[in-house]
C-alpha positions as CSV (number, residue, x, y, z in Angstrom):
1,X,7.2,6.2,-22.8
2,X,5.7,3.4,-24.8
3,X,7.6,0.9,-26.1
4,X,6.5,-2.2,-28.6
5,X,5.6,-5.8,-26.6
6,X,8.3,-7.5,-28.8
7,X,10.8,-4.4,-28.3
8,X,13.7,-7.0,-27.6
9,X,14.8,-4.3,-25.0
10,X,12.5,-4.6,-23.0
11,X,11.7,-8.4,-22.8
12,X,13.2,-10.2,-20.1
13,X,15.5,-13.6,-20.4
14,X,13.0,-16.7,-19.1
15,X,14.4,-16.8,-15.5
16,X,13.0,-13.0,-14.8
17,X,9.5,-13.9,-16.4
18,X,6.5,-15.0,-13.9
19,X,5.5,-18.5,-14.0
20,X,6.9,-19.8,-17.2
21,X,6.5,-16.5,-19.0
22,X,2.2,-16.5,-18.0
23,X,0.5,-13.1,-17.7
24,X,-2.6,-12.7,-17.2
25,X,-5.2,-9.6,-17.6
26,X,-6.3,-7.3,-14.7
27,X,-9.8,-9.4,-15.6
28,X,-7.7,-12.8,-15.2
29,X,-5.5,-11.9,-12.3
30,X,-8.8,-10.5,-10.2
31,X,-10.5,-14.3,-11.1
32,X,-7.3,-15.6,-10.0
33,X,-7.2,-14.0,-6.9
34,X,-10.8,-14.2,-6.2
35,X,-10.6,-18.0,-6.8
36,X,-7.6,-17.6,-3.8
37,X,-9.9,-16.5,-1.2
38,X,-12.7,-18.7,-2.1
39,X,-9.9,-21.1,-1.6
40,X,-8.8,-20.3,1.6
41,X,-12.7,-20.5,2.9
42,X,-12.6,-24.2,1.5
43,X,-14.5,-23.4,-1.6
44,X,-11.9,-22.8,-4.2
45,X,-12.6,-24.3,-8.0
46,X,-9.2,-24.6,-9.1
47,X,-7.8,-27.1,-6.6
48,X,-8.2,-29.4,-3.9
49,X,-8.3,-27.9,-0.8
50,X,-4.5,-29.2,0.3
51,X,-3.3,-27.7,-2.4
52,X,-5.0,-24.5,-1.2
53,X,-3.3,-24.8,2.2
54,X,0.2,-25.8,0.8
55,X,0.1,-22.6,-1.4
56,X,-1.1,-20.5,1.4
57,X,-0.4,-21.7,5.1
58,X,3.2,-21.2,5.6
59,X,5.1,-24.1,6.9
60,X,6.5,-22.3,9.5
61,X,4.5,-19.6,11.8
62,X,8.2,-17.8,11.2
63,X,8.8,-17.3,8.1
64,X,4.8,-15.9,6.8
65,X,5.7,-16.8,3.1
66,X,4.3,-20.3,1.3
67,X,4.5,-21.5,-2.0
68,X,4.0,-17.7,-3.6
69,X,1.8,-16.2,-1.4
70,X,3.0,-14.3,1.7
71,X,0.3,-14.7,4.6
72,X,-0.8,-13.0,7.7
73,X,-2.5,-16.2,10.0
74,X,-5.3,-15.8,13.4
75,X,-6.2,-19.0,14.1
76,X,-4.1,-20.9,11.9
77,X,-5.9,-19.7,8.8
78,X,-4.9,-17.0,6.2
79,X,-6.7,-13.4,6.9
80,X,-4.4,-12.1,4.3
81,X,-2.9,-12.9,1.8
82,X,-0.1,-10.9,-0.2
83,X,2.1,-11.2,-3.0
84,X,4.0,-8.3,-4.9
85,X,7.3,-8.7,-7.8
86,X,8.7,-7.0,-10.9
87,X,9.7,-8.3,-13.7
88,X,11.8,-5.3,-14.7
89,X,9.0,-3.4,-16.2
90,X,6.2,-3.7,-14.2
91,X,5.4,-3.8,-10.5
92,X,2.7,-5.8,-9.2
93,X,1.0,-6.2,-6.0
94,X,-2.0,-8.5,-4.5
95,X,-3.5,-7.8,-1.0
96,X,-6.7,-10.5,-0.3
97,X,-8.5,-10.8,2.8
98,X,-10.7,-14.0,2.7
99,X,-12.9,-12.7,6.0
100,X,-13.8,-9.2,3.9
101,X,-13.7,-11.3,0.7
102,X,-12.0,-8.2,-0.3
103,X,-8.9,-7.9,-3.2
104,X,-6.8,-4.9,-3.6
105,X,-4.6,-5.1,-6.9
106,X,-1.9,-2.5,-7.4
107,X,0.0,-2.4,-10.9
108,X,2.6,0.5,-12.3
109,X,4.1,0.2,-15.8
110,X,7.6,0.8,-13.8
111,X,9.0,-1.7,-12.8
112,X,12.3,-0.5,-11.4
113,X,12.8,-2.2,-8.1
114,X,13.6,1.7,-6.8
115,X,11.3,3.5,-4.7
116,X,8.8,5.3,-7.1
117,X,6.8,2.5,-7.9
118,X,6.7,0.6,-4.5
119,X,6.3,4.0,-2.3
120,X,2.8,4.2,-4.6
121,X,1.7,1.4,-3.6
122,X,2.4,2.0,-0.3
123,X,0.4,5.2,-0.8
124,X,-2.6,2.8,-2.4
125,X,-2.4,0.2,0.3
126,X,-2.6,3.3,2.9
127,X,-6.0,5.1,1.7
128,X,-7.4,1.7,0.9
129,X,-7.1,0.7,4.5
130,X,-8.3,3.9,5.5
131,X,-11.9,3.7,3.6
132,X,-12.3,0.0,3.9
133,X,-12.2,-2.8,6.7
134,X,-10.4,-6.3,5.5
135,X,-9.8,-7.8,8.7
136,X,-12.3,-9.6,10.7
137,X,-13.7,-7.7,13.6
138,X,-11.7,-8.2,16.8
């Protein structure tokens, strides 16, 4: 069902909203992203390259989350990176593989944190794995 952007119902107090209330386009969000794995190769135009590795080499081999971005490590370097959240409404999820320089971006206008939403994108990440290869070779 649609509903109006400034339908007070459906807008969310400024705790819930993603950094400081910024959204960005598919277009944006695929720059973004792209600009993420260009910055985990050492070539990123947004920042220096620490900042690249603070945001996206956790500081722990444990935990596989830094600064935003959850990451899968060989070698002590990202081979994917991931990120996924809801702000109520929506549900949105980022897969990037710097070796592939491939980006998968998953969004659903439901944003209930039940299982309709996050079992299709389950189903997404599952035949996109299936047609393409994102990891390095082994």
């Amino acid at each position: 069902m649609p509903v109006a952007p400034d339908d007070t119902q459906y807008i969310n107090p400024p705790v819930f909203n993603p950094a400081g209330n910024l959204y960005l386009s598919l277009q944006n969000w695929a720059i973004f992203v792209q600009d993420a794995l260009s910055g985990a190769k050492g070539q990123g135009a947004l920042f220096d390259q620490a900042l690249y590795a603070r945001l996206q080499i956790p500081p722990s081999k444990k935990s596989g989350y830094s600064m935003g971005w959850g990451a899968l490590l060989e070698s002590g370097k990202p081979i994917m990176l991931t990120h996924n959240g809801s702000d109520g409404n929506w549900f949105a999820d980022v897969r990037a593989y710097p070796c592939s320089n491939l980006v998968l971006l998953i969004v659903t206008n439901d944003g209930r944190e039940d299982d309709e939403a996050k079992f299709a994108a389950a189903e997404i990440r599952r035949d996109f794995m299936q047609h393409y290869a994102p990891y390095p070779p082994e």
